[in-house]
Structures are given as structure tokens and as C-alpha cells.
C-alpha positions as a printed NumPy array, in Angstrom:
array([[  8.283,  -9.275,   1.153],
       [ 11.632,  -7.221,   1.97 ],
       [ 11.018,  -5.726,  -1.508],
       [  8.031,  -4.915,  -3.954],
       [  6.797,  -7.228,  -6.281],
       [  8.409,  -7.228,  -9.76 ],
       [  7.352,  -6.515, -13.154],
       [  8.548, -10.102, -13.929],
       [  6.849, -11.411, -10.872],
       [  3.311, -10.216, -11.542],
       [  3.976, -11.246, -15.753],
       [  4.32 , -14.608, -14.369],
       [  0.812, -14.705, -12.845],
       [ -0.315, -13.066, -16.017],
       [  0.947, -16.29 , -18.069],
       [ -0.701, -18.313, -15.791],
       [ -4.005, -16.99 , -16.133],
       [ -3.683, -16.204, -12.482],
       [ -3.905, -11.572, -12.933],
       [ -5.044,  -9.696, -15.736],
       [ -2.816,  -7.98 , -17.823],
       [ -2.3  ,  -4.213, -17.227],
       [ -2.218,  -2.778, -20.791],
       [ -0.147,   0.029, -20.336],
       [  2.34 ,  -1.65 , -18.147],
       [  5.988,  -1.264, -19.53 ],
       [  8.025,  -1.573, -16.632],
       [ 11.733,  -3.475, -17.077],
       [ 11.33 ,  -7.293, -15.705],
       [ 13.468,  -6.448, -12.319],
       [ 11.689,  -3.158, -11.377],
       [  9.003,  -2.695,  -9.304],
       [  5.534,  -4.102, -10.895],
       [  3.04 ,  -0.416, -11.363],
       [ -0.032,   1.04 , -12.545],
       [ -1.902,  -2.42 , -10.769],
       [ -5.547,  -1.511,  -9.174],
       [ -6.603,  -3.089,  -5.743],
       [ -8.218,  -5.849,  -7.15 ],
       [ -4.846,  -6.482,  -9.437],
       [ -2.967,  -6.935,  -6.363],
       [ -5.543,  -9.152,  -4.661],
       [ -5.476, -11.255,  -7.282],
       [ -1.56 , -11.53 ,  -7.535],
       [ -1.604, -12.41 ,  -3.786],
       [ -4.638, -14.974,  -4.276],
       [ -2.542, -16.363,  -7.48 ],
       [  0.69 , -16.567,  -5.422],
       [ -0.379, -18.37 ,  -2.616],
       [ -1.539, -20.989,  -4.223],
       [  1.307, -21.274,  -5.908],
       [  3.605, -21.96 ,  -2.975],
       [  1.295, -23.028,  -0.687],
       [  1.769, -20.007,   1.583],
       [ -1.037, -17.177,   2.743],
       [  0.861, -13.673,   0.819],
       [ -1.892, -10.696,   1.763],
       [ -1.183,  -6.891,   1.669],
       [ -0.288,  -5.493,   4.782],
       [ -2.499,  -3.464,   6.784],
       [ -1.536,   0.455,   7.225],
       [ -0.34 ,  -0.36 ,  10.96 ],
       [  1.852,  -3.857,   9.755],
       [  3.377,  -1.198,   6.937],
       [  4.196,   1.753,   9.515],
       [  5.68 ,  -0.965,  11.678],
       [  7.857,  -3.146,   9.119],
       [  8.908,   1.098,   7.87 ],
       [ 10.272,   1.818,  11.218],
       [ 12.755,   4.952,  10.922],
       [ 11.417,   5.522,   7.731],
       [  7.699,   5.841,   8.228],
       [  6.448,   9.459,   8.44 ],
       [  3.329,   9.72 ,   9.805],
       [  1.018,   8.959,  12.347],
       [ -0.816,   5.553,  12.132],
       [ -4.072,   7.325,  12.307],
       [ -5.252,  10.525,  10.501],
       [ -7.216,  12.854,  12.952],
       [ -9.54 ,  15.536,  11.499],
       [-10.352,  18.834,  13.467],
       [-14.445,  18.588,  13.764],
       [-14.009,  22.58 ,  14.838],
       [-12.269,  23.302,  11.723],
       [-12.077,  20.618,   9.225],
       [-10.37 ,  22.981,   6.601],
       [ -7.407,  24.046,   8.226],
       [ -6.763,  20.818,   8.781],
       [ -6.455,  19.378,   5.062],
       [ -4.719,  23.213,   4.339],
       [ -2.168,  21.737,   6.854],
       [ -1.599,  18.619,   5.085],
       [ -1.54 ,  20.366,   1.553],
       [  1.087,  22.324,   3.098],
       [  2.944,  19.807,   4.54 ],
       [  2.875,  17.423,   1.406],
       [  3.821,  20.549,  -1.271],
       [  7.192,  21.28 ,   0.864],
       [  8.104,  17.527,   0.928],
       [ 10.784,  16.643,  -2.148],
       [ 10.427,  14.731,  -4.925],
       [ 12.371,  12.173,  -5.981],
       [ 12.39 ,  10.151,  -9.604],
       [  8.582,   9.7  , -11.136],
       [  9.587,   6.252, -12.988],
       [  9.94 ,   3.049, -11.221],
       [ 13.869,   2.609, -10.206],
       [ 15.906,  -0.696,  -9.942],
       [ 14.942,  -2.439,  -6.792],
       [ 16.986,  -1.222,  -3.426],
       [ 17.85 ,   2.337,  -5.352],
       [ 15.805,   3.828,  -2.113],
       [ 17.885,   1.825,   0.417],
       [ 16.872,  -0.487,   3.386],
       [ 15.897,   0.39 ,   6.914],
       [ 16.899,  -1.103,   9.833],
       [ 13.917,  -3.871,   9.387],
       [ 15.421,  -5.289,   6.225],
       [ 12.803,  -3.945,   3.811],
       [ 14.428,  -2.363,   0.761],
       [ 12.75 ,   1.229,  -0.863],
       [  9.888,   0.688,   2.115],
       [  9.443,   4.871,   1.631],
       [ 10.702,   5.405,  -1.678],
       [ 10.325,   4.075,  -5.448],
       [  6.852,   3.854,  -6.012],
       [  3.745,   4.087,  -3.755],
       [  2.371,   0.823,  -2.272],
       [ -1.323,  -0.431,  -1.808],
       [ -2.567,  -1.742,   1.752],
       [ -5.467,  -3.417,   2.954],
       [ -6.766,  -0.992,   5.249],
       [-10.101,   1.357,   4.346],
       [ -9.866,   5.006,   4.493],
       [-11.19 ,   5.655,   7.558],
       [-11.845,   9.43 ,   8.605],
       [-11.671,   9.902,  12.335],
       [-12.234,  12.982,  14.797],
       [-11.911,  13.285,  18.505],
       [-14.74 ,  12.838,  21.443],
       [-15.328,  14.727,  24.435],
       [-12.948,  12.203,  26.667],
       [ -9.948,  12.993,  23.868],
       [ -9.892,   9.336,  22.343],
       [ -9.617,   9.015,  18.434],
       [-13.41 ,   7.411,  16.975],
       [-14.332,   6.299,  13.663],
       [-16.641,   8.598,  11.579],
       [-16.809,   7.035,   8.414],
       [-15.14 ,   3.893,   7.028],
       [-15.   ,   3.971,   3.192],
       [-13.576,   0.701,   1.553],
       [-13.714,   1.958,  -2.028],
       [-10.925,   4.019,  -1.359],
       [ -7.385,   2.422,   0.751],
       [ -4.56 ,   3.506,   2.435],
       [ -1.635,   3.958,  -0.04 ],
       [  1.898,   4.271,   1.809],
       [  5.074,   5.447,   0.491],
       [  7.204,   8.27 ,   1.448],
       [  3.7  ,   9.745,   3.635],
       [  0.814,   8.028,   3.546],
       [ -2.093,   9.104,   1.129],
       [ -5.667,   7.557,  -0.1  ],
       [ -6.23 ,   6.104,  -3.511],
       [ -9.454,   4.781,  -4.965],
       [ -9.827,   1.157,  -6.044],
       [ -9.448,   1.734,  -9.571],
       [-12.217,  -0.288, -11.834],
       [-11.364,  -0.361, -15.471],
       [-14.425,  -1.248, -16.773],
       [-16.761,   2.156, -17.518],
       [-19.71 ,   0.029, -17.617],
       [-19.211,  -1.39 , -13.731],
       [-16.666,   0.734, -11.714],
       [-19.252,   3.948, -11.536],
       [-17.055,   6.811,  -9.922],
       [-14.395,   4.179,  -9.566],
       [-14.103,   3.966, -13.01 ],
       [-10.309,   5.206, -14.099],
       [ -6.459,   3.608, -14.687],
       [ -4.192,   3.217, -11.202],
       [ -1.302,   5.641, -11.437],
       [  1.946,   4.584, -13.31 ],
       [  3.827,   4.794,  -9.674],
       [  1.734,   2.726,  -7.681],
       [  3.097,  -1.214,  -6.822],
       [  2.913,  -3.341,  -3.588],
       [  4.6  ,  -5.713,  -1.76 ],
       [  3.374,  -8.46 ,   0.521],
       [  3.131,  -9.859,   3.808],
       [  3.75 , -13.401,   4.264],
       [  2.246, -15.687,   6.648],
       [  5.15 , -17.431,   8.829],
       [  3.059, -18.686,  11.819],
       [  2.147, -18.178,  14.734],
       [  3.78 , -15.452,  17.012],
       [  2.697, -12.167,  18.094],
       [  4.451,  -9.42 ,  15.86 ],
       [  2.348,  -6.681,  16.521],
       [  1.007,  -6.161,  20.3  ],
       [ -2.6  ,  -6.421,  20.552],
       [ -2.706,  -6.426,  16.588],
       [ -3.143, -10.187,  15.864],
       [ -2.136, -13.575,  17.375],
       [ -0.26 , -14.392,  14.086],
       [  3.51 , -13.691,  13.228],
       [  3.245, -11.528,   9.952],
       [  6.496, -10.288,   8.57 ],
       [  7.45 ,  -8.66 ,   5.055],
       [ 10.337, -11.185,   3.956],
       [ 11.997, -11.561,   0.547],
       [ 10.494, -13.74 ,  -1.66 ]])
């Protein structure tokens, strides 16, 4: 999608006993949909599809850096310093404290702008799940980046930087550490299947772009 899916949007899936209502949800019908877990976008996409009759999926972290463009900060893959692990995430704290803030509460849709893809608020508004697993990577002797560890309870979450947010289970008796409410500024948008093309070199053999829906 160009844009993140609406309050209005996911209350429709609700109705149809497609998603589970978010009880604290009290965002305004044409702003940005928030405070939805993993699993509560999942299930939106799962509901939607159906619905139309065409595949909507979260983007990975790479499909999300590339449909950002201009406006994507980071690096597509975090690197850790095995000789000093610490000064690395010091670096990063540092980094993310001297960043600006901008407004904590969902804004009307396209108050961030749109980049030169076509996506509207694609680093602004509110922060947006992906697909991909945290994955914490160092370097080997020959300099290439390798997999350490590959945690799937806990995704990549992009927005104005990219961060790492736990699935959010909001059941006590089943979601263990998990256990907890998603943040009241955290949304998504989706990627819609359009056919077959190759968007993304070496990334897929399937055309995936975020279009308006």
C-alpha cells in the first residue's frame, strides 16, 4: 500500500470476524490503524486477501528500505562489533537520542509527505511492522556480514530508523516473556502481490510493490 492501513480499514475486518479487536484502540476512522501486535497484522493481511482475492503480506525489512528510497535511514543490515559489542549499541543509543521527534499521536494520513516512490508518511507517523526476524549479525575473517542468531519472536519495526519490537501476546497465560500491549504508535502497511516481475534484484522472482489500496 502507498499508505498505512486505517483505523477504519482494520474495524472493517473486526466486523467481519476477520481481526480481533484491540481494546484500547481509539484512533479517528482515517488515521493510521495502532497499538496492533504481529499476529494482529497477520491476520488483517490473511482477512484482506481473501477479501479481494489478492495475496496483501507485510513487507520484508529490504522491500521497506527499498519502496523508502530517499527517506530510509539506515543500513539494510545491522552489524555488531564481536571486539566490542558495547560500543557498538552506545553508538546507536547515541545516534537515536540526537534524532528529533516529531508528534507521538497518529496524524491524518500524508501529514509526513511522500517520497519519490509514491508511498505517503513511509518514515514518519507511526512505526510500521515487517516480516523480517531480528537477526544479529557480526563479521568473519574474509569481511562478509554472517548470521549469529535469528530470533523470530522479536521483528524488524521501520519508521523514521529502523528498531526491533517483540511480537506482543496479550494473553498472560500463553505469551510468556511476550506477554505485554503493542505500543500506541505502531501500524503497518502492506505489500501487494501484482505478478510476476523482478522488483528487487536477486530478492524474489515476483513483482511486489506497496500500492494504494
Amino acid at each position: 500500500m502507498a499508505r498505512q492501513v486505517t483505523a477504519a480499514e482494520y474495524g472493517a475486518c473486526v466486523a467481519a470476524g476477520g481481526c480481533p479487536r484491540i481494546p484500547q484502540a481509539g484512533t479517528a476512522a482515517g488515521r493510521p490503524m495502532v497499538g496492533v501486535s504481529f499476529r494482529d497484522a497477520l491476520a488483517y493481511a490473511a482477512w484482506i486477501s481473501r477479501a479481494t482475492g489478492v495475496v496483501h503480506r507485510l513487507p520484508t525489512d529490504a522491500e521497506w528500505v527499498f519502496a523508502a528510497a530517499e527517506r530510509a535511514r539506515d543500513e539494510v543490515l545491522p552489524v555488531v562489533d564481536t571486539a566490542d559489542p558495547a560500543k557498538a549499541w552506545l553508538a546507536r543509543y547515541e545516534t537515536e537520542a540526537a534524532r528529533e521527534t516529531g508528534p507521538t499521536a497518529p496524524q491524518p494520513l500524508g501529514r509526513f509527505g511522500t517520497n519519490a516512490k509514491g508511498l505517503t508518511d513511509i518514515a514518519g507517523n507511526v512505526w510500521e511492522w515487517t516480516a523480517s526476524c531480528f537477526v544479529r549479525a557480526a563479521l568473519d575473517p574474509a569481511g562478509e556480514t554472517r548470521p549469529t542468531t535469528v530470533n523470530c519472536g522479536v521483528r524488524v519495526v521501520q519508521g523514521q530508523h529502523r528498531t526491533y519490537m517483540t511480537d506482543f501476546i496479550r494473553d498472560p497465560r500463553t505469551g510468556g516473556c511476550a506477554a505485554g500491549v503493542p505500543p500506541a504508535n505502531l501500524g503497518f502497511r502492506l505489500v501487494v502481490e501484482t505478478g510476476p516481475a523482478d522488483l528487487l534484484a536477486g530478492l524474489g522472482t515476483v513483482m511486489r510493490t506497496l500500492v494504494g489500496g
